[in-house]
N, C-alpha and C positions, 0 to 999 in steps of 0.2 A: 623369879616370877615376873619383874619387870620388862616390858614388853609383849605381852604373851595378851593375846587378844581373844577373851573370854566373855562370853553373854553376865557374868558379873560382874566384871570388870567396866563391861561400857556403858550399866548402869550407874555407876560412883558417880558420886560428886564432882569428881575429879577429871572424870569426861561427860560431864553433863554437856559441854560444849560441843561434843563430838556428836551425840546423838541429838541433839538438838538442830545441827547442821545436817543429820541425816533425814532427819524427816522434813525439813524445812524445804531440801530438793524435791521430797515424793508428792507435800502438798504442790511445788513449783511444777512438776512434772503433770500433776493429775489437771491442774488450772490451765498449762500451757494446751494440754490434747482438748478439756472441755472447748478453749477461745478457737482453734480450731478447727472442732467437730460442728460448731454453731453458727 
């Protein structure tokens, strides 16, 4: 099962890091169009 890239898997603890770096781009992404769209 190691390796195997699963919507419960990259919930865990264990790649909190991971998903934590994923959203940390889409708020980067959503702020970079707001500065500019403005």
């Amino acid at each position: 099962m190691a390796g195997t890239i699963d919507p419960i898997v990259s919930i865990a603890p264990s790649n909190r890091f991971h998903t934590l770096l994923g959203v940390s781009f889409l708020v980067y992404e959503v702020w970079w169009h707001i500065e500019w769209d403005s």
